[in-house]
C-alpha positions as CSV (number, residue, x, y, z in Angstrom):
1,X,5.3,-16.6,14.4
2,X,9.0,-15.8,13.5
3,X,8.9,-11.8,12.7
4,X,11.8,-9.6,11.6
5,X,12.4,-6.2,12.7
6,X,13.1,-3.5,10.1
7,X,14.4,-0.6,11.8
8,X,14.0,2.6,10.1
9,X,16.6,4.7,10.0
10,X,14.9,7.6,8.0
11,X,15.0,5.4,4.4
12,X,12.6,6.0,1.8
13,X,12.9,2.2,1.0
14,X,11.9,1.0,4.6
15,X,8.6,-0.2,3.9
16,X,10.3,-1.8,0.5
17,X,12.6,-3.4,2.8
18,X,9.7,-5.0,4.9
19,X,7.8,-6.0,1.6
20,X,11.0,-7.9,0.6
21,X,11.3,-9.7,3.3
22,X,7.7,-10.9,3.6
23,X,8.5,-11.8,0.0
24,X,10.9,-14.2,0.8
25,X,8.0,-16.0,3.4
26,X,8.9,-14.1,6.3
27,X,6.3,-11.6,8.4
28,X,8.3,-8.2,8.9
29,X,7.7,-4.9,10.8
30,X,8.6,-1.9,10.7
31,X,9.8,0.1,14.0
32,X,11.7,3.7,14.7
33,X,15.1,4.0,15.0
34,X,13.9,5.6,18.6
35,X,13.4,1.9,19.8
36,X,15.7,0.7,22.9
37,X,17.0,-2.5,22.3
38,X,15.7,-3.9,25.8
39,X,12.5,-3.1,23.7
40,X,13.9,-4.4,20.2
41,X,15.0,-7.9,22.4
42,X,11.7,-8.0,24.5
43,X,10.0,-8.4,20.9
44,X,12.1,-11.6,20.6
45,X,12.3,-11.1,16.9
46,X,13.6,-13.9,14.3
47,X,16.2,-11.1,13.4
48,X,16.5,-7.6,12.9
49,X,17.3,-5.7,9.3
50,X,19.3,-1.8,10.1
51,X,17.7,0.0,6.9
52,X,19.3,2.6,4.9
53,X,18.5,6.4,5.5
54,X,20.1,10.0,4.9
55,X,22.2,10.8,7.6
56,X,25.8,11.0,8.0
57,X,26.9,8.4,10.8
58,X,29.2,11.2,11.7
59,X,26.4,14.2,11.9
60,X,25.8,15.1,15.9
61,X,22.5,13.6,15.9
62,X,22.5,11.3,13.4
63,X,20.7,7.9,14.8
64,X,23.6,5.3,16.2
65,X,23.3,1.3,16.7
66,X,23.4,0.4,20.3
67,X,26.2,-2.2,20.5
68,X,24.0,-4.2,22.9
69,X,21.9,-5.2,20.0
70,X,24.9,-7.2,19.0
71,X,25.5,-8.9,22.0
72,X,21.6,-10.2,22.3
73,X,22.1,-13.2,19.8
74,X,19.9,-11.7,17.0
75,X,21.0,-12.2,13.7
76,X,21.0,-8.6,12.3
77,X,21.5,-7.3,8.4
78,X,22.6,-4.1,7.8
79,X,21.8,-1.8,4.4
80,X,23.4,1.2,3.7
81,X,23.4,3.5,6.1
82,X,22.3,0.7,8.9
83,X,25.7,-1.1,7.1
84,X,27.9,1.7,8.1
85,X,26.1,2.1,11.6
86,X,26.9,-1.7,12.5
87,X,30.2,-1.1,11.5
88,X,31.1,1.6,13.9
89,X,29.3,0.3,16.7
90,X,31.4,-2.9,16.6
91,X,34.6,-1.1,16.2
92,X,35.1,-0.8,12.5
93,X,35.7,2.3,10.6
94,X,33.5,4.4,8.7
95,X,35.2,7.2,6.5
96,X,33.9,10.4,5.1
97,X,36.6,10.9,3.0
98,X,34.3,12.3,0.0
99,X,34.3,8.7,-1.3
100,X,30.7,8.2,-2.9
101,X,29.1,6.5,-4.8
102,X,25.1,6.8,-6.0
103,X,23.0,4.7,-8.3
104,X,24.2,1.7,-10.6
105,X,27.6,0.5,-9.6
106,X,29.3,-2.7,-10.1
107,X,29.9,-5.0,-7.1
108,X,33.2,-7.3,-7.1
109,X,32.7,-10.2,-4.9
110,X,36.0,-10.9,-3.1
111,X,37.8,-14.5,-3.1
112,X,35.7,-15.3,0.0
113,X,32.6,-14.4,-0.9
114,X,30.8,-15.6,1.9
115,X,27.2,-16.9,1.9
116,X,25.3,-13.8,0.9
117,X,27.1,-13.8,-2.4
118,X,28.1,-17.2,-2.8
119,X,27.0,-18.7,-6.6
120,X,26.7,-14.9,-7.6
121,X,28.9,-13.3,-10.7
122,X,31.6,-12.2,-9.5
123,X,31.0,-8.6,-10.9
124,X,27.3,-7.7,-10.9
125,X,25.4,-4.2,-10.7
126,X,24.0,-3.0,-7.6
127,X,22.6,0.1,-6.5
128,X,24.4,2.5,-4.5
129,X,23.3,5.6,-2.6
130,X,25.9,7.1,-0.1
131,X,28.3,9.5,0.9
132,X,30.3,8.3,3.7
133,X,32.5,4.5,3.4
134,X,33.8,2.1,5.8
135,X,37.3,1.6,5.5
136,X,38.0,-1.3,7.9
137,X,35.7,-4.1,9.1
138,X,35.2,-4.6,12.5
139,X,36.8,-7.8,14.2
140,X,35.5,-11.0,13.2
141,X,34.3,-10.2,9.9
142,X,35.1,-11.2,6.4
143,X,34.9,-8.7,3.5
144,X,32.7,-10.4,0.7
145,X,32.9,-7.8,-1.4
146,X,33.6,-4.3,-2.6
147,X,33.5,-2.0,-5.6
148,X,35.7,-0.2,-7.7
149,X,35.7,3.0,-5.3
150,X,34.7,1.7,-1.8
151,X,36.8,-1.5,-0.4
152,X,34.3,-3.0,2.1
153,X,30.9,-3.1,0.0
154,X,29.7,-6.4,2.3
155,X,31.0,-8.3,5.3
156,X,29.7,-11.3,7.1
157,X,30.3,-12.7,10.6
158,X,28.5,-16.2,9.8
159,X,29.0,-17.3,13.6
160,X,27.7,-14.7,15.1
161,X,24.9,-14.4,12.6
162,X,25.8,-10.6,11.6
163,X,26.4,-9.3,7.9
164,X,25.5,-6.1,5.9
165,X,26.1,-4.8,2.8
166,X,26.8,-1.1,1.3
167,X,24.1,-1.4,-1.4
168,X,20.2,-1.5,-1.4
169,X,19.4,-5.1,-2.0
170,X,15.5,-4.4,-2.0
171,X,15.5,-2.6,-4.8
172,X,14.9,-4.1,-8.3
173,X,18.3,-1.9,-9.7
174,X,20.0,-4.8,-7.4
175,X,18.7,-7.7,-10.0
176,X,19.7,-10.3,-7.1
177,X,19.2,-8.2,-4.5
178,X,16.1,-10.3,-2.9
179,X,18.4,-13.7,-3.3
180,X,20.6,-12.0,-1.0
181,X,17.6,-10.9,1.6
182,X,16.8,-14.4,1.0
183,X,19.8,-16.0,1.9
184,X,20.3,-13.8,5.2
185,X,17.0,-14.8,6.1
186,X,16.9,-18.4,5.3
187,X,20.6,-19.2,5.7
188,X,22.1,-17.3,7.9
189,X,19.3,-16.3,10.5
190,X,17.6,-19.4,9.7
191,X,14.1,-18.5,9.5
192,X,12.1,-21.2,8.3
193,X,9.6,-19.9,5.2
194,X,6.5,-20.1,7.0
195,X,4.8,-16.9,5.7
196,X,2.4,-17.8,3.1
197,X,-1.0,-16.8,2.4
198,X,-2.7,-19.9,3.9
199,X,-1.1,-18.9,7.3
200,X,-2.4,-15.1,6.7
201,X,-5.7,-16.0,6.4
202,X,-4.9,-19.0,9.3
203,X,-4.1,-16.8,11.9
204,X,-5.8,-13.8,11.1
205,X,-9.4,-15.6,11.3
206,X,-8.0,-16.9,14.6
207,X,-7.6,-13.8,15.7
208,X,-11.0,-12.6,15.0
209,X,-12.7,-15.0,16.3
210,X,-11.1,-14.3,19.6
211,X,-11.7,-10.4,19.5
212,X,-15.4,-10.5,18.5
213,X,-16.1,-14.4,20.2
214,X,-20.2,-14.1,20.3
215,X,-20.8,-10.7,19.1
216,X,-22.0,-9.1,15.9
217,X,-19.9,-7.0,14.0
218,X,-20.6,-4.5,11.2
219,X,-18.4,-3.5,8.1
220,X,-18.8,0.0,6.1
221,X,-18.6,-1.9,2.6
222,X,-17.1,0.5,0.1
223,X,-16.4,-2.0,-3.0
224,X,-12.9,-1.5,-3.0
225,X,-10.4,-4.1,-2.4
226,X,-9.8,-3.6,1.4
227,X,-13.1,-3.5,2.3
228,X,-14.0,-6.5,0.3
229,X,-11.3,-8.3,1.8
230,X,-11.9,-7.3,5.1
231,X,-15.1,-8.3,5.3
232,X,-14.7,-11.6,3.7
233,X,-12.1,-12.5,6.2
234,X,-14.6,-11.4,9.0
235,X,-17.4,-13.2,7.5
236,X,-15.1,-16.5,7.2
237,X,-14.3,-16.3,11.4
238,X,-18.0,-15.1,12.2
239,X,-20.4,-16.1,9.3
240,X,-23.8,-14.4,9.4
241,X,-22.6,-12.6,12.5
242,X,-21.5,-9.9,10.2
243,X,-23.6,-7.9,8.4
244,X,-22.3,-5.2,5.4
245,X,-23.4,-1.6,4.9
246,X,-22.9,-0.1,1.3
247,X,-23.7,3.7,1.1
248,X,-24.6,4.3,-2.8
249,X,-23.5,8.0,-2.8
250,X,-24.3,8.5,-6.2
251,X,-20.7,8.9,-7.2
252,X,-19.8,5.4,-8.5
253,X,-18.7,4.5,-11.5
254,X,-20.6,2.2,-14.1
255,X,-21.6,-1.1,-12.8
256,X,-20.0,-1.0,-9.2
257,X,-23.1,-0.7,-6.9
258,X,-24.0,-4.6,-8.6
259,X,-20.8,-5.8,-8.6
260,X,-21.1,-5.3,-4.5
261,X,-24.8,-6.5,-4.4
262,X,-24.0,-9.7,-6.9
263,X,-20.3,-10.7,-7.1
264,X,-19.3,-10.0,-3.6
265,X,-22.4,-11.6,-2.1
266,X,-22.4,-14.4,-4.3
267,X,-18.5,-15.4,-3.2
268,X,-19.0,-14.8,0.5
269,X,-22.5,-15.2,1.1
270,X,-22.3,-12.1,3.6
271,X,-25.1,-10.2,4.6
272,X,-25.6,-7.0,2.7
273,X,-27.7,-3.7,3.8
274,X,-27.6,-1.6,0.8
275,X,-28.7,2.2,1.0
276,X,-29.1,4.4,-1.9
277,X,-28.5,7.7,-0.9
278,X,-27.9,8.9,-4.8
279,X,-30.8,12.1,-4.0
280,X,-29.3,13.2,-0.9
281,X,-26.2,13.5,-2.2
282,X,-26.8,15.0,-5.1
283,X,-28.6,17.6,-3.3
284,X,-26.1,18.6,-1.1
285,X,-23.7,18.9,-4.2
286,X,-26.1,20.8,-6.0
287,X,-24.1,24.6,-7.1
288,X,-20.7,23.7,-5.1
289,X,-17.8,23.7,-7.2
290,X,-14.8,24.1,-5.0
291,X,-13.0,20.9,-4.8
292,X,-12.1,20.7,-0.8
293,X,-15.7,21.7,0.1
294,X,-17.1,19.0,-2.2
295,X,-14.9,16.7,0.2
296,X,-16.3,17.8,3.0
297,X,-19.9,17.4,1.9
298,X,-19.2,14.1,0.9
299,X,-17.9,13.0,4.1
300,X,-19.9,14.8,6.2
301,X,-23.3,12.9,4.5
302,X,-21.5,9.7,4.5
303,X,-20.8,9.9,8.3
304,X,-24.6,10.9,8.5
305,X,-26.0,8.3,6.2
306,X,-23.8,5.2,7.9
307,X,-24.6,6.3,11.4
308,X,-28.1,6.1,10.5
309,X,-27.9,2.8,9.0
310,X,-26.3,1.5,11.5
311,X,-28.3,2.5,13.8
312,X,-31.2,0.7,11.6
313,X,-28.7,-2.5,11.5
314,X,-28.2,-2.6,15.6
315,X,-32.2,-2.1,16.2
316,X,-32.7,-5.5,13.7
317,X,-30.3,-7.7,15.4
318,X,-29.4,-6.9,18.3
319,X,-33.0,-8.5,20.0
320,X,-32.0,-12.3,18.2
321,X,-28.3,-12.5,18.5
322,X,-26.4,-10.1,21.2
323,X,-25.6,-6.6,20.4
324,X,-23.6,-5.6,17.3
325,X,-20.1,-4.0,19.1
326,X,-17.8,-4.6,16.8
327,X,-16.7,-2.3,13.3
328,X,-14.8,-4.1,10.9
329,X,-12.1,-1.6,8.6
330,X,-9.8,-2.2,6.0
331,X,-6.5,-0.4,7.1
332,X,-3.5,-1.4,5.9
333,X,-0.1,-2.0,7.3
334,X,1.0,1.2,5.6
335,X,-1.5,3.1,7.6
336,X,-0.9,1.4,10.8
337,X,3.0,2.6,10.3
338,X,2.4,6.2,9.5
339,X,0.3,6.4,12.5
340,X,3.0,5.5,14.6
341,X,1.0,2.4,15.4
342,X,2.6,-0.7,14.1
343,X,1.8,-4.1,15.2
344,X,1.7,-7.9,14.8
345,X,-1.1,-9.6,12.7
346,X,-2.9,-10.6,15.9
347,X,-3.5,-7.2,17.1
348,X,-6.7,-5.2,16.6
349,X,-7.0,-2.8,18.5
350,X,-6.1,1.2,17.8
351,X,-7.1,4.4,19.1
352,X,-7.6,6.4,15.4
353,X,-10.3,5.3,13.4
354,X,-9.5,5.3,9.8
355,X,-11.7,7.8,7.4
356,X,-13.5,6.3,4.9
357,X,-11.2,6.5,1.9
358,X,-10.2,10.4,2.6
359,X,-13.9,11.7,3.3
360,X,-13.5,12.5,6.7
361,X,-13.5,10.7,10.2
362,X,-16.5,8.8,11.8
363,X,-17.5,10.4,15.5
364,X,-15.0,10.6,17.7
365,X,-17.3,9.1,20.4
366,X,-18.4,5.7,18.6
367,X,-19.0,2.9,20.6
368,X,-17.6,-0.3,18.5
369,X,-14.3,-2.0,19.2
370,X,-12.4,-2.0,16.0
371,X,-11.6,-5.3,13.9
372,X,-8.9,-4.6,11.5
373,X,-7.9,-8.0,10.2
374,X,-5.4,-6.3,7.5
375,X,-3.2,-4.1,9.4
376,X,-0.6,-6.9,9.4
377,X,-0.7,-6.7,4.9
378,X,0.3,-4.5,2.4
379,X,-1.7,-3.9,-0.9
380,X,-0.5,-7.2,-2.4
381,X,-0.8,-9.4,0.1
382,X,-4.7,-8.2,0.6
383,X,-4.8,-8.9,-3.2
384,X,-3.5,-12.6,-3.0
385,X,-5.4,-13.3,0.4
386,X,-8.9,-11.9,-1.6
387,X,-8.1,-14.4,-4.1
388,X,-7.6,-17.3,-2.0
389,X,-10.9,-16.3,-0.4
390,X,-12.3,-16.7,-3.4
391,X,-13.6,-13.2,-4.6
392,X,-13.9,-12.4,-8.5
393,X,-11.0,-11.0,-10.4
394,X,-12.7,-7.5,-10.9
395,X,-12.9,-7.0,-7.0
396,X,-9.2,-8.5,-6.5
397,X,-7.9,-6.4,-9.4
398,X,-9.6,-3.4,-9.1
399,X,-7.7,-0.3,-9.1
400,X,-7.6,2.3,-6.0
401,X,-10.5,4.8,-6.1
402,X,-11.0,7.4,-4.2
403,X,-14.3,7.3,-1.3
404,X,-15.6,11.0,-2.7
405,X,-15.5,9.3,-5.8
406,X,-16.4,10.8,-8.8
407,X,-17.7,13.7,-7.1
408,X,-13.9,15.1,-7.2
409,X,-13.1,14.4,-11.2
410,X,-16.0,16.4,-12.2
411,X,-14.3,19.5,-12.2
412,X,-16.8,22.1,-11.7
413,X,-20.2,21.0,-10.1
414,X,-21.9,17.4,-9.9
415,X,-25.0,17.1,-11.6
416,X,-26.7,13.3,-12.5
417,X,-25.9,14.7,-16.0
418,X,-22.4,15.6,-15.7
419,X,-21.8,12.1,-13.4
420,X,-23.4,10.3,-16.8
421,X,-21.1,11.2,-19.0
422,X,-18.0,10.9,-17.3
423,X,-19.5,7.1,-16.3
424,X,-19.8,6.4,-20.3
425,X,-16.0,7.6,-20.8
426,X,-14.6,6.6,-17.4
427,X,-16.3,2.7,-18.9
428,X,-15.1,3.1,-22.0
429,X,-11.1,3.6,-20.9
430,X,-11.4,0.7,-18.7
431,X,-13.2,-1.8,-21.0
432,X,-9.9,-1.1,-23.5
433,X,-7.0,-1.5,-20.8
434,X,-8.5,-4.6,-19.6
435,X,-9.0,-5.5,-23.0
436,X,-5.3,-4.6,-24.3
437,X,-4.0,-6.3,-21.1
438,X,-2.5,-3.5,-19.6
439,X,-4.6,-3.5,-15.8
440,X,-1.5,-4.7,-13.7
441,X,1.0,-2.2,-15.7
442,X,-0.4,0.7,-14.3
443,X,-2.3,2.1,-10.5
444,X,-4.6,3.5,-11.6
445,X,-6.3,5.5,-14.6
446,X,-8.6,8.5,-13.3
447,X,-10.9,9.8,-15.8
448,X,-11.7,13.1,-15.8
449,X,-14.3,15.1,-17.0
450,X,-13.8,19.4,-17.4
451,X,-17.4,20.2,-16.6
452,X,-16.4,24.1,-16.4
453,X,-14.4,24.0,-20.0
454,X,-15.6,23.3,-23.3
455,X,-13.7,23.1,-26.7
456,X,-14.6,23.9,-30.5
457,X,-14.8,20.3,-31.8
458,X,-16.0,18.9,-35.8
459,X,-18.2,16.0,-35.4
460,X,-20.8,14.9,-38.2
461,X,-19.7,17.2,-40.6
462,X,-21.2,20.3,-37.9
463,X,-18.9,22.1,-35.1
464,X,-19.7,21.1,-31.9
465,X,-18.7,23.4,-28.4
466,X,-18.1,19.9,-26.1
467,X,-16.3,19.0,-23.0
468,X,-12.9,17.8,-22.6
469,X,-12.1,14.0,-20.9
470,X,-8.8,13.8,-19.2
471,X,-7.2,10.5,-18.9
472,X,-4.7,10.5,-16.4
473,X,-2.6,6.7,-16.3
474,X,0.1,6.5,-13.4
475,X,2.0,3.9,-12.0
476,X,3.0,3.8,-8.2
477,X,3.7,1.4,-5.8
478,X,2.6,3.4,-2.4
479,X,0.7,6.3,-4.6
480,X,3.3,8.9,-2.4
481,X,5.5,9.2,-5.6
482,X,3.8,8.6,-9.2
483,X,4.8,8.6,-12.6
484,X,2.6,8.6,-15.6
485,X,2.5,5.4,-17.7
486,X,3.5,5.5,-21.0
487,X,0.3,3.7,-22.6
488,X,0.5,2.0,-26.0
489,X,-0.1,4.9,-29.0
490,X,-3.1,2.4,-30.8
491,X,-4.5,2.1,-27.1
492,X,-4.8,5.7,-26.6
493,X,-6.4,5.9,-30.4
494,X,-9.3,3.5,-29.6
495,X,-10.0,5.0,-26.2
496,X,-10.2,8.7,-27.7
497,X,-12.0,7.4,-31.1
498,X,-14.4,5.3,-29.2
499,X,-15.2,8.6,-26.1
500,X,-15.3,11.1,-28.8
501,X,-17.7,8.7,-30.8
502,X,-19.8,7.2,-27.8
503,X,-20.0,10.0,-25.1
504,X,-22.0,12.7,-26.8
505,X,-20.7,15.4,-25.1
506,X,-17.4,14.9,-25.4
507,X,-15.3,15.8,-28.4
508,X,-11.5,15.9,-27.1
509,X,-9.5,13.4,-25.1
510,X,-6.5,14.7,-23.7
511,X,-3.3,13.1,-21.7
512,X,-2.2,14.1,-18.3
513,X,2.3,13.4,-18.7
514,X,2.6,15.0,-15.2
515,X,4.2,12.9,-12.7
516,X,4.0,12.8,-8.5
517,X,5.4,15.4,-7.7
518,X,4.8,18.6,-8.9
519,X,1.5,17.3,-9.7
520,X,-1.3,15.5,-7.7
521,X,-2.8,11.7,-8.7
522,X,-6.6,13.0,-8.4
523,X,-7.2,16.5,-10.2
524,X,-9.0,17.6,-7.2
């Protein structure tokens, strides 16, 4: 499969960059600026993108461009500061002659505007985000553009397959910004547009059908998207060779233990080992109210609880069809590169076992071989491969939630009480998003219930000493940055009118503005 190398230079938009280009049809990865190039060539990418990032080219250590790169016959594309970095190394010159430009700027496309550009206005707005300038491109290029303040913005060496441009292309301030990444890719590297979610799935159940061959597997089934996904892909390459476990901690909101038993069964037809741990968990909670120690209860029952079951799931079927040696996990591409361990969509294998949705590690000494079908995807892609598997909407759709649950927006301690009402609230603010069409605008919506504060309230003509709901709306795209989401006035009158006049011990609704940073998506 034709893959493109995004080579981070320190960028903020790296991963951005990757998501663009798979985007355009084309599988990407994402590898350190560290890389040699004998190990960049031995990869025998399709071509190879020099990201942006937030060094000078001219600081002591600031990362350079090996010029043998250029010489290997890879088409390469270079943004920003990966722009200015290709410049030098092929003999142009980059200036820091206080020359900068950051944020909107207007691009002028020069009279030869090459084939990035070509069909483009010729003045359009881009976004800028540098200091330093390159004055003079190297030999062999054409300038295709510039800007009011900087005379080489973008320069192309078709025959050679090279270009770059000054600006950030991947963002959406560039408004044809991915027509450009598309016509580098396409047109000038000539990558065919073979990426799709057919071959995802394709290949990927390939794959773990050759990892697992005639072995059982097992999959810690949390009802979140990954998971889901995860396991139906699994399921598709081995069929009843999988088997599910679902841990009901107790901490769930409305309705989520049966859309696991009924809707996820019913689309895959996967086995399913359900244990209801609600008691033992509720138990262990029982007077803790400090938020990180919660976590660690949490996880530390969950590693308990699973181990058990699985134990209980090996003893059943390891006598009629082999031993079960194989864990299925839903880690993502993001995870994969912020453990350093990035890799193709064929391989499985890793050395870190992810925790289950931020409640701690399993044992360090587990015997499974890992199946990780979606460290090749980011959030999206999992989304559109779930569909095409064919699970429900409200599994595809659902929004991230965190594996402690609602054990950590109780503020204060869990009780089956305290987890009641926040269910009837958290319900209510969902049923009137969905209902006001608003589930893709925002990430997510945690609900939270102030179990340690109460507040003078008027309901029913007597004054009531209830408990304050927090509804906290943010939009993200990686949840390391946040802001909150400006939800429709009427929206946020029907879901405080209908919590204050449903959820009897409630009487205020409040709104969380804070964005990420200074303030934290999850109150605990």
């Amino acid at each position: 499969m034709p893959t493109v190398l995004v080579v981070d230079y320190g960028a903020q938009y790296a991963q951005l960059i990757a998501r663009r280009v798979r985007e355009a049809d084309v599988y990407s990865e994402i590898v350190p600026a560290s890389m040699p190039v004998s190990e960049i060539v031995a990869k025998r990418p399709a071509a190879v993108i020099l990201s942006g990032g937030p060094a000078s080219v001219y600081a002591p250590e600031a990362p350079a461009v090996d010029g043998a790169l250029f010489e290997a016959g890879i088409p390469v594309l270079g943004l920003c500061y990966g722009f200015q970095a290709m410049a030098r190394a092929l003999g142009g010159e980059v200036a820091h002659d206080g020359t900068r430009e950051y944020g909107r700027t207007e691009l002028c496309l020069t009279d030869t505007v090459g084939t990035l550009h070509d069909g483009l206005p010729g003045r359009h707005p881009v976004w800028m985000s540098h200091g330093d300038s390159v004055v003079a491109a190297p030999a062999g290029f054409t300038v295709t553009a510039s800007s009011d303040r900087v005379a080489v913005a973008a320069f192309e060496d078709t025959q050679r397959r090279l270009a770059g441009v000054q600006y950030h292309p991947e963002v959406g301030h560039s408004p044809h910004g991915q027509e450009v990444l598309r016509r580098f890719l396409h047109d000038i590297a000539g990558i065919a547009p073979n990426w799709t979610t057919a071959s995802i799935i394709d290949d990927t159940v390939t794959a773990v059908r050759e990892q697992i061959g005639d072995g059982r597997a097992i999959c810690g089934l949390s009802g979140g998207v990954d998971s889901a996904v995860a396991a139906a892909l699994v399921q598709r390459a081995i069929g009843d060779r999988l088997t599910c476990v679902f841990v009901d901690l107790g901490l769930l909101r409305s309705g989520e233990r049966e859309q696991v038993e009924k809707d996820f069964v019913a689309a895959t037809g996967a086995n399913l080992h359900v244990v209801d741990a609600r008691e033992r968990f509720l138990g262990a909670l029982a007077g803790v109210t400090d938020p990180e120690e919660k976590r660690k209860i949490i996880g530390r029952e969950f590693i308990r609880v699973f181990e058990a079951a699985t134990a209980e799931v090996v003893a059943a079927e390891s006598a009629p069809g082999g031993t079960v040696g194989f864990l299925v996990q839903g880690t993502l591409y993001p995870d994969v590169v912020e453990s350093g361990g990035a890799s193709g969509p064929g391989n499985t294998a890793t050395a870190t076992i992810k925790s289950h949705h931020n409640v701690g590690g399993l044992p360090d000494d587990i015997e499974f071989a890992l199946v990780e079908p979606l460290r090749a995807l980011f959030k999206d892609e999992v989304r559109t491969v779930g569909a095409e598997l064919g699970l429900p909407e409200v599994i595809v759709s659902r929004q991230p939630f965190p594996g402690p649950g609602l054990g950590i927006r109780i503020i204060g301690e869990v009780t089956e009480e305290r987890l009641e009402t926040l269910r009837a609230a958290d319900a209510i603010a969902r049923e009137e998003l969905t209902a006001a069409g608003l589930d893709a605008e925002i990430w997510q919506c945690p609900v939270v219930l102030l179990a340690e504060v109460r507040s003078v309230g008027v309901q029913g003509d007597g004054r009531t000493y209830g408990h304050p709901i927090v509804l906290r709306p943010v939009s993200s795209e990686d949840a390391m940055t946040a802001d909150w989401t400006r939800l429709p006035y009427d929206v946020l009158e029907r879901i405080s009118t209908r919590i204050t006049n449903e959820v009897s011990e409630v009487n205020r609704v409040v709104l969380d503005v804070t964005s990420k940073p200074p303030g934290t998506i999850e109150w605990e």
